[in-house]
py3Dmol code that shows the C-alpha trace and the ligand (Angstrom):
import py3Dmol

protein = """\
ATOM      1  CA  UNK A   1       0.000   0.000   0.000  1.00  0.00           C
ATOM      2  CA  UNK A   2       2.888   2.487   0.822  1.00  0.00           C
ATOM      3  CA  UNK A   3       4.695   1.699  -2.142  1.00  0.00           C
ATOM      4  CA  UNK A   4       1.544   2.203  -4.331  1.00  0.00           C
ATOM      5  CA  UNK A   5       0.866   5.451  -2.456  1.00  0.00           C
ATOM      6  CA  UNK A   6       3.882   6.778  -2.852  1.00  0.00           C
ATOM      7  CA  UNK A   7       3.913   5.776  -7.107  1.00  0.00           C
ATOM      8  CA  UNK A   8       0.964   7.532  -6.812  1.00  0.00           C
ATOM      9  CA  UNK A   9       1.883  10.874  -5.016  1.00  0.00           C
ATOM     10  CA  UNK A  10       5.032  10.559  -7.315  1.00  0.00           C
ATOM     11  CA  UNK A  11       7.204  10.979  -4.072  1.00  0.00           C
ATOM     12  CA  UNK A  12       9.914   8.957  -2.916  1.00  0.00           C
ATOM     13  CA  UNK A  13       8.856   6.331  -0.597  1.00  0.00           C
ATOM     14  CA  UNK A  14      11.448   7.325   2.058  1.00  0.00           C
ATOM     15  CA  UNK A  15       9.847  10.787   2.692  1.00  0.00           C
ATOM     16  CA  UNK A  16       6.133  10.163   3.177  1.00  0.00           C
ATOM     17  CA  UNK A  17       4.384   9.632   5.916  1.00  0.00           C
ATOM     18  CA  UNK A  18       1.481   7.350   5.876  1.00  0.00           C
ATOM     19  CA  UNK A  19      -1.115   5.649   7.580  1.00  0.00           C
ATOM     20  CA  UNK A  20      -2.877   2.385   5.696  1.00  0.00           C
ATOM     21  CA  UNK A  21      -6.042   1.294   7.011  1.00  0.00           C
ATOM     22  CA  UNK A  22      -6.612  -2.441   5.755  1.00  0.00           C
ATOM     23  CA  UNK A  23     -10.256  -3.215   6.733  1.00  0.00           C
ATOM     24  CA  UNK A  24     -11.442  -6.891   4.993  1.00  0.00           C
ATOM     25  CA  UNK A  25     -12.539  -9.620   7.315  1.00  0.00           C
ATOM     26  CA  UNK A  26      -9.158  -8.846   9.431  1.00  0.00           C
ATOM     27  CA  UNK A  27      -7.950  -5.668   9.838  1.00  0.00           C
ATOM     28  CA  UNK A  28      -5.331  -3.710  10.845  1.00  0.00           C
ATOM     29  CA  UNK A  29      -3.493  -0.084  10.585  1.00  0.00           C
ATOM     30  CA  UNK A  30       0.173   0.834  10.317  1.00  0.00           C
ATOM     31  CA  UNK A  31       1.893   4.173  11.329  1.00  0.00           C
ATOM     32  CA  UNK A  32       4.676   4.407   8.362  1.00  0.00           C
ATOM     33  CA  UNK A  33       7.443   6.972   8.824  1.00  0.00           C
ATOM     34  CA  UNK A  34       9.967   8.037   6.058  1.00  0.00           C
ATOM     35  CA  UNK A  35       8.432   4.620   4.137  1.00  0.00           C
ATOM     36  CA  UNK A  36       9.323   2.226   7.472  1.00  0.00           C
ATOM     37  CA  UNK A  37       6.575   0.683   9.220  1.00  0.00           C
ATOM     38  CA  UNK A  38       7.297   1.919  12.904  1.00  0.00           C
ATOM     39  CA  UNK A  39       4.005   0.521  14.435  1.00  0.00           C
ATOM     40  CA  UNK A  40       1.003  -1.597  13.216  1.00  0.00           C
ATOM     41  CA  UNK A  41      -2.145  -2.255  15.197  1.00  0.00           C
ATOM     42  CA  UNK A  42      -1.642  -6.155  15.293  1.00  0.00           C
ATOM     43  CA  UNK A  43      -0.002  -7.479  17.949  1.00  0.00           C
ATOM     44  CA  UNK A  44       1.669 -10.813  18.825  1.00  0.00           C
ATOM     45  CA  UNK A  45      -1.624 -12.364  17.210  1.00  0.00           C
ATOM     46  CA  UNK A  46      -4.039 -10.870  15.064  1.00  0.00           C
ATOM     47  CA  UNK A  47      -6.497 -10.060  18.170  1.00  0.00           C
ATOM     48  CA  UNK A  48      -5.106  -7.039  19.065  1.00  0.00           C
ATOM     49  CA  UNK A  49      -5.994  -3.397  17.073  1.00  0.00           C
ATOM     50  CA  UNK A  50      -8.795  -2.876  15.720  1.00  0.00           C
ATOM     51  CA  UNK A  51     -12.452  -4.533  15.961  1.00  0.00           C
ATOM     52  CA  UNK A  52     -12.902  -6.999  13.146  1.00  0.00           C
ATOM     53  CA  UNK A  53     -15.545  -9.405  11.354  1.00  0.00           C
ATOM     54  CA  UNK A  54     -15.290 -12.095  14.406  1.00  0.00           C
ATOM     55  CA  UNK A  55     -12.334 -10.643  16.600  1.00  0.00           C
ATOM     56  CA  UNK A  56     -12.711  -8.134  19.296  1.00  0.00           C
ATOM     57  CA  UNK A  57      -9.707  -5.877  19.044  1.00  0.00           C
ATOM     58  CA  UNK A  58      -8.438  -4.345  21.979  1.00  0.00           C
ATOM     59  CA  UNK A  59      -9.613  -5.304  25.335  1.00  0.00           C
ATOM     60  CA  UNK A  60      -9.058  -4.669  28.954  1.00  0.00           C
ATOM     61  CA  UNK A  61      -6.505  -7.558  29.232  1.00  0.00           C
ATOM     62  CA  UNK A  62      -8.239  -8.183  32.811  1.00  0.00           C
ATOM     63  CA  UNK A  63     -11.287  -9.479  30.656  1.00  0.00           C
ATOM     64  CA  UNK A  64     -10.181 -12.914  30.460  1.00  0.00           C
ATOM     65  CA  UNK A  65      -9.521 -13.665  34.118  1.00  0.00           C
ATOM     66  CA  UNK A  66     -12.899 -12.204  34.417  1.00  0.00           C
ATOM     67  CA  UNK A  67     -14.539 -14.319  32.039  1.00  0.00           C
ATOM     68  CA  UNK A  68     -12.622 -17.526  33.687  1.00  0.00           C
ATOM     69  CA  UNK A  69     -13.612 -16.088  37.126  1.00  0.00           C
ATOM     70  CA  UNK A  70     -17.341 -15.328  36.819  1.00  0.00           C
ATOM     71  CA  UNK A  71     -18.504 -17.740  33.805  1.00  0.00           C
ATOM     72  CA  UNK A  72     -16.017 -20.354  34.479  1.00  0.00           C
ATOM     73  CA  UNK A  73     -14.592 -20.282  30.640  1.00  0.00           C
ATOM     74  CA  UNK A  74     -11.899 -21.811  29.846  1.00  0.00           C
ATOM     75  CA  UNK A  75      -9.014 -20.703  27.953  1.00  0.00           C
ATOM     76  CA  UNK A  76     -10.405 -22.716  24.727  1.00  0.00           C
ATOM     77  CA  UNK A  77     -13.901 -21.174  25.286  1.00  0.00           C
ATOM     78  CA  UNK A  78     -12.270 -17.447  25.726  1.00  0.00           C
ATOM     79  CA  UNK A  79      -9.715 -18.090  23.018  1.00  0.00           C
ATOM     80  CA  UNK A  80     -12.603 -19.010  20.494  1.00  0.00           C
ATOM     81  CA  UNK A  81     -15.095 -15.909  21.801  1.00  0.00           C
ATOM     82  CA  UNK A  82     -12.269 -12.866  21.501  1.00  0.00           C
ATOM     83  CA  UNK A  83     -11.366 -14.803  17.868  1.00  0.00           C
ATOM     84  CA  UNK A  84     -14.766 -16.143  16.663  1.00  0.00           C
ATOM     85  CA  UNK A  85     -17.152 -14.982  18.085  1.00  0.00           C
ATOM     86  CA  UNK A  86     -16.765 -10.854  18.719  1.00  0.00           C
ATOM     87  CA  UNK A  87     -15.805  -7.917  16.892  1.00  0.00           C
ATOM     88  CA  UNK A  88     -19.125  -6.975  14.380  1.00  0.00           C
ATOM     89  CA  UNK A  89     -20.701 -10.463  14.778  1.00  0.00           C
ATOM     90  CA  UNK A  90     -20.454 -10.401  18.445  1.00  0.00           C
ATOM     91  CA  UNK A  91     -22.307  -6.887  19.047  1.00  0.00           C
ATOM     92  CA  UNK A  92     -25.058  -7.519  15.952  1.00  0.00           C
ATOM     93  CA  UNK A  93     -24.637 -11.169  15.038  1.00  0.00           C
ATOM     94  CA  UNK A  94     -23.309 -10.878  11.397  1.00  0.00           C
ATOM     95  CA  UNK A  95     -19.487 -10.402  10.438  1.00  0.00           C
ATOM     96  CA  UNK A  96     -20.328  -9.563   7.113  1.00  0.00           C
ATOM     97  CA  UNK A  97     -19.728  -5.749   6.626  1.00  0.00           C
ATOM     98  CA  UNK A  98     -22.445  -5.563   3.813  1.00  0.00           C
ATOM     99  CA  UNK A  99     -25.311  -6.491   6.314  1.00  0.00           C
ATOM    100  CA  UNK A 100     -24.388  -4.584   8.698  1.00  0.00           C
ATOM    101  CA  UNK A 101     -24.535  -1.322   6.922  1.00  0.00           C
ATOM    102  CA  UNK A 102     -28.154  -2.997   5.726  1.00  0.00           C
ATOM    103  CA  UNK A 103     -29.246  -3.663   8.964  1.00  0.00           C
ATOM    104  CA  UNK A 104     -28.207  -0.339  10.123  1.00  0.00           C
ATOM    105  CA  UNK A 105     -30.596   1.148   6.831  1.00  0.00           C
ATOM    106  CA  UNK A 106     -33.611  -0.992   8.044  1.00  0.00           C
ATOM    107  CA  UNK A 107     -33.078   0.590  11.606  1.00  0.00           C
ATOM    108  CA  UNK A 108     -31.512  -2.448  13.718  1.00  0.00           C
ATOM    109  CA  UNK A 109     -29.916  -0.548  16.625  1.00  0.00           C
ATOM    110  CA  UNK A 110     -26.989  -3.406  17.339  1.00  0.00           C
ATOM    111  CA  UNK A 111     -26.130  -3.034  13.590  1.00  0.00           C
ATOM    112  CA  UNK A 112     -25.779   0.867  14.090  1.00  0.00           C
ATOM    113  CA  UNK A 113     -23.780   0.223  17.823  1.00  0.00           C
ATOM    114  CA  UNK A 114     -21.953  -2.017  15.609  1.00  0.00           C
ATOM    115  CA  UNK A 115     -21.084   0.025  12.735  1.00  0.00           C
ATOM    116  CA  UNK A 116     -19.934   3.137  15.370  1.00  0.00           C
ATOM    117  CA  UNK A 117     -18.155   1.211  17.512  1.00  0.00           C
ATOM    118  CA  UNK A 118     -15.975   0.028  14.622  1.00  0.00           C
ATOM    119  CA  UNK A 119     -15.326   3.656  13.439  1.00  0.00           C
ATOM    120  CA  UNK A 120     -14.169   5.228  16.416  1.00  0.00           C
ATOM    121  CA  UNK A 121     -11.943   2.555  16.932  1.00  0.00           C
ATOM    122  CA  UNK A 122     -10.205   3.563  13.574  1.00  0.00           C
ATOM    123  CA  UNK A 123     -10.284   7.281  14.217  1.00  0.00           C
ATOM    124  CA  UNK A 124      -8.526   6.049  17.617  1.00  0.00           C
ATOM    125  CA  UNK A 125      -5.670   4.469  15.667  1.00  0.00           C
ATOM    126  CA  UNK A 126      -5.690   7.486  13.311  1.00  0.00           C
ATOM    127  CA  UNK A 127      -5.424   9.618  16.258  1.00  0.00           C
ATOM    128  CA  UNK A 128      -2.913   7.803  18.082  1.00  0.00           C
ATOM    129  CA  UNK A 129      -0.789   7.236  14.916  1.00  0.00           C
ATOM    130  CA  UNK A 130      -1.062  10.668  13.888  1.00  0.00           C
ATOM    131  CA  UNK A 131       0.779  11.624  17.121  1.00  0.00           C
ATOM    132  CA  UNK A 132       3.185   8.776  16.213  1.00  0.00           C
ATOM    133  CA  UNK A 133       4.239  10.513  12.869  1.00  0.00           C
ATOM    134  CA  UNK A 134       4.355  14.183  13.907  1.00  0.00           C
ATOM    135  CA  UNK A 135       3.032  15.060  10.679  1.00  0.00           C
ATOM    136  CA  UNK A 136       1.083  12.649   7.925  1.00  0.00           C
ATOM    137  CA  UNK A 137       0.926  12.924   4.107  1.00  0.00           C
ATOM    138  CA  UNK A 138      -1.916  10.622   2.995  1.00  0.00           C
ATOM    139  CA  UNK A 139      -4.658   8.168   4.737  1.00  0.00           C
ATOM    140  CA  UNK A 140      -4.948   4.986   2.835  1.00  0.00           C
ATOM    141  CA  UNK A 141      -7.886   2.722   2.873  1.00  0.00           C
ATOM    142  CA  UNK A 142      -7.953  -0.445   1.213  1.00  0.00           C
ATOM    143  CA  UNK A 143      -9.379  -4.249   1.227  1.00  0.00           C
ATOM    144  CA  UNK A 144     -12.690  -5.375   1.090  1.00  0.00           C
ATOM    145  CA  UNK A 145     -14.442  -2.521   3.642  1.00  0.00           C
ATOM    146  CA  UNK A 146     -11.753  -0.028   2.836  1.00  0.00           C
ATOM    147  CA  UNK A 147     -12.487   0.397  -0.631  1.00  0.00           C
ATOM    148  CA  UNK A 148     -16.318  -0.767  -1.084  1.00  0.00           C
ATOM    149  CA  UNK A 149     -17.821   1.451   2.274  1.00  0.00           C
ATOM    150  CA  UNK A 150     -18.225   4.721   1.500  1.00  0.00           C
ATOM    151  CA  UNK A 151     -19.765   4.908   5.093  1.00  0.00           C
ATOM    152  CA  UNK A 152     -16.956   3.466   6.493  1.00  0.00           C
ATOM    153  CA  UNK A 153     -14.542   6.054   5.226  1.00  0.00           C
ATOM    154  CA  UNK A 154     -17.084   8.411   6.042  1.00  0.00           C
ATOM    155  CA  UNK A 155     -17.529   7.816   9.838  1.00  0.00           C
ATOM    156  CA  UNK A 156     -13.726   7.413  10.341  1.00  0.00           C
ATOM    157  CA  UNK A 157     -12.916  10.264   9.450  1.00  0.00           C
ATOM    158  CA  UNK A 158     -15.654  11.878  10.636  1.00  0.00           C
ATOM    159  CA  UNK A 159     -14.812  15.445  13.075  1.00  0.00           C
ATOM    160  CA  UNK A 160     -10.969  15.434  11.896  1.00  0.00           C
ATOM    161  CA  UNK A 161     -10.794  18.437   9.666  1.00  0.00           C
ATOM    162  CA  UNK A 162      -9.356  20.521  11.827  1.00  0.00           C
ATOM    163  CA  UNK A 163      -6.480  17.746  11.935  1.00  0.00           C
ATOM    164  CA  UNK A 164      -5.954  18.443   8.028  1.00  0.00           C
ATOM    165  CA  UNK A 165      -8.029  14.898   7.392  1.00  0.00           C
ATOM    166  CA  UNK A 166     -10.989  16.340   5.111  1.00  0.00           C
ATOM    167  CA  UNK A 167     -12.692  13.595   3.202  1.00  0.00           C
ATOM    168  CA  UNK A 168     -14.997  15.347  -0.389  1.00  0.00           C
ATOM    169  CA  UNK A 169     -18.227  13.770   0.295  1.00  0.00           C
ATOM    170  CA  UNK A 170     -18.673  13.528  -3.502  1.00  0.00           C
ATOM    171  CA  UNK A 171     -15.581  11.797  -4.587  1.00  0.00           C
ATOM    172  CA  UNK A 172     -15.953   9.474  -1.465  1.00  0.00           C
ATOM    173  CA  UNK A 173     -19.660   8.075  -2.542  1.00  0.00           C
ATOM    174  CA  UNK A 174     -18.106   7.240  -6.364  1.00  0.00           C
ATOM    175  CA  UNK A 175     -17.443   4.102  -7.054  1.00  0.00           C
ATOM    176  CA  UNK A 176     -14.417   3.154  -8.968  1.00  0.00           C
ATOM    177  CA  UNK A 177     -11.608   0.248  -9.418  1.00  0.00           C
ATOM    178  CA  UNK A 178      -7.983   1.561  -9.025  1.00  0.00           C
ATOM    179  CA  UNK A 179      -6.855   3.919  -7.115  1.00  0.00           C
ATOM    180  CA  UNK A 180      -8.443   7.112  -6.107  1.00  0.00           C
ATOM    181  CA  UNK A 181      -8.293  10.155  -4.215  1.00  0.00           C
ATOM    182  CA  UNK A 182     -11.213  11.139  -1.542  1.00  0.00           C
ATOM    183  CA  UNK A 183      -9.601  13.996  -0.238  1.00  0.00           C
ATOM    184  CA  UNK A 184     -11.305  17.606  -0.624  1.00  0.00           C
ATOM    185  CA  UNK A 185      -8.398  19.351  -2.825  1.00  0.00           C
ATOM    186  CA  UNK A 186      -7.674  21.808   0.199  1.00  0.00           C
ATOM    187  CA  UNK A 187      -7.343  18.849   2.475  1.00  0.00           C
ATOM    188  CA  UNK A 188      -3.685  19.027   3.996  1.00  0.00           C
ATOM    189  CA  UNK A 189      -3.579  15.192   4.663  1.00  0.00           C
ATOM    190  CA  UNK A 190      -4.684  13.284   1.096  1.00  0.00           C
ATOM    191  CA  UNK A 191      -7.009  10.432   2.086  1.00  0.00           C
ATOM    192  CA  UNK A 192      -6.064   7.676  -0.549  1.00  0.00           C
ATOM    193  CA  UNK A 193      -8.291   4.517  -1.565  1.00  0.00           C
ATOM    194  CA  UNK A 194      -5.371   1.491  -3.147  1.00  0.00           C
ATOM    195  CA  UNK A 195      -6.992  -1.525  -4.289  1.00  0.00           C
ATOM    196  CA  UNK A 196      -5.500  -4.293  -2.359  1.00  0.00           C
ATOM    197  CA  UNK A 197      -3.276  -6.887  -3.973  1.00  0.00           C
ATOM    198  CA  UNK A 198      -1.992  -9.384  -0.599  1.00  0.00           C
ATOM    199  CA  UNK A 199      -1.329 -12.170  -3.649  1.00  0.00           C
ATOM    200  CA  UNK A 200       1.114  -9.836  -5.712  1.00  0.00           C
ATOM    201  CA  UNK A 201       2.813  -8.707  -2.761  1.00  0.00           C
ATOM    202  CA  UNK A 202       3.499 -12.264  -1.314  1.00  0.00           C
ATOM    203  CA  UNK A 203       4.350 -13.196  -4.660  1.00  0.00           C
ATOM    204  CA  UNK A 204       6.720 -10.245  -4.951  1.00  0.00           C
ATOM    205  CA  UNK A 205       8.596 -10.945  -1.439  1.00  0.00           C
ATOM    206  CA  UNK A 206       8.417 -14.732  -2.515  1.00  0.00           C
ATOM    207  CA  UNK A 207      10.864 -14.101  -5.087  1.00  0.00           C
ATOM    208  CA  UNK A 208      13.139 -11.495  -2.957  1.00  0.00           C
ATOM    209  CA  UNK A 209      13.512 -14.488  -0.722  1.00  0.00           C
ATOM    210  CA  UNK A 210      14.647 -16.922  -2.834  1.00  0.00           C
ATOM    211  CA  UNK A 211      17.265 -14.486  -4.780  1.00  0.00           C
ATOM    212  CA  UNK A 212      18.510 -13.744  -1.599  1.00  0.00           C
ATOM    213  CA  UNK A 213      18.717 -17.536  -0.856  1.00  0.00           C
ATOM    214  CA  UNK A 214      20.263 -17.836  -4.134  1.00  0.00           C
ATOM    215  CA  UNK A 215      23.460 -15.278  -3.622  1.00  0.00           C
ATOM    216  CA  UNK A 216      24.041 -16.795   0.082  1.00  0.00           C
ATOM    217  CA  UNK A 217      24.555 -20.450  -1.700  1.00  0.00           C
TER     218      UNK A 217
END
"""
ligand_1 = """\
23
AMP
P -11.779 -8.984 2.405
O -11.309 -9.803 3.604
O -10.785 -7.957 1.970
O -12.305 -9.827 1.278
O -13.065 -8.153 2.920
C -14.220 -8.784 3.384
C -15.164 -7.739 3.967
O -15.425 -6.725 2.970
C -16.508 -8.301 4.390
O -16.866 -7.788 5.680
C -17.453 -7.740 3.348
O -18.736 -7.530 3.863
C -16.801 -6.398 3.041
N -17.294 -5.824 1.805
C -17.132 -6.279 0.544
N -17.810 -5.486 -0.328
C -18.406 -4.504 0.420
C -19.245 -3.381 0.122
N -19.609 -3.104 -1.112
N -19.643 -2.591 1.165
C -19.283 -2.872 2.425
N -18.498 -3.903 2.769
C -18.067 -4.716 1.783
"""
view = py3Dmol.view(width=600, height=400)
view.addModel(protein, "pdb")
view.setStyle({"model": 0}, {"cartoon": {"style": "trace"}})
view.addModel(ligand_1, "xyz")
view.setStyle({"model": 1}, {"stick": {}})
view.zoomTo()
view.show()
């Protein structure tokens, strides 16, 4: 994503600062400085960071000892609720991004809880990372929620103009493949949406491997 970003901005990788916002059925953010990932919101496991299709995100780490304590759960049960069984699916019962923004039209009030509660975690990160950087040159959104919800994009960046993160309602709502800009033109911050390509990339580092394999034999 940084590397298409920067293409894009037709800047050297090495000076930007970014912050990509990967939101498919796992998601995660990462605070890139001078084009080096210095922080992403993924921790040892993919629990941690942000609230996802089935996982929770960040938690009070006392949680589990509570759930052990009062339920009796063990670590299996606890395990399989913070992965399986929480995060959008846990708070309105489907993981699927698409219904929830559907349940949310029809009026269901756990799709809309739902919906906000996975926002403002994002504009947490992008507030957190934001102090990270110092300063921040675009916002990129990408996989399947990234680029398909214009809602999405919409809510998380919802309040941060005066940050110098001002999304153009107009160019937001259009749909279109590739990559595209969101950002009013006055916006300081450019707020980016890069198609993902995970296959290309692993593809890509697949073969950096084995060259590097190759010159060590
Ligand atoms: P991925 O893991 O990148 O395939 O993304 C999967 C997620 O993208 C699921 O939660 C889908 O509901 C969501 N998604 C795909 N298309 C759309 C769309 N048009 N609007 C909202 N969410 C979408």
């Amino acid at each position: 994503m940084a590397e298409q970003a920067a293409n894009y901005l037709k800047k050297p990788l090495e000076s930007l600062n970014l912050i990509t916002i990967h939101l498919g059925n796992g998601a995660s953010m990462a605070a890139i400085k001078r084009g080096k990932c210095v922080d992403t919101s993924m921790g040892m496991t993919p629990l941690e960071g942000l609230v996802m299709g089935t996982r929770s995100g960040d938690i009070d780490p006392a949680l589990p000892f509570f759930l052990a304590d009062q339920l009796g759960m063990n670590l299996k049960e606890i395990d399989n609720l913070l992965n399986k069984e929480s995060g959008l699916k846990g708070i309105c019962g489907t993981n699927d991004m698409r219904e929830v923004i559907e349940l949310k039209r029809q009026g269901d009030q756990k799709a809309k809880l739902a919906l906000d509660i996975y926002c403002y975690r994002i504009k947490k990160y992008i507030g957190a990372y934001l102090a990270v950087l110092g300063s921040l040159d675009a916002l990129v959104f990408t996989a399947g929620i990234g680029e398909n919800s214009s809602e999405v994009r919409a809510l998380s960046c919802k309040g941060l103009d005066r940050l110098g993160i001002r999304i153009d309602e107009e160019k937001n709502a259009r749909k279109s493949e590739g990559i595209r800009e969101i950002s009013q033109p006055d916006s300081p911050i450019k707020i980016l949406v890069i198609p993902t390509n995970e296959e290309l990339k692993i593809a890509l580092e697949t073969v950096r491997a084995l060259e590097s394999m190759e010159k060590e034999v």
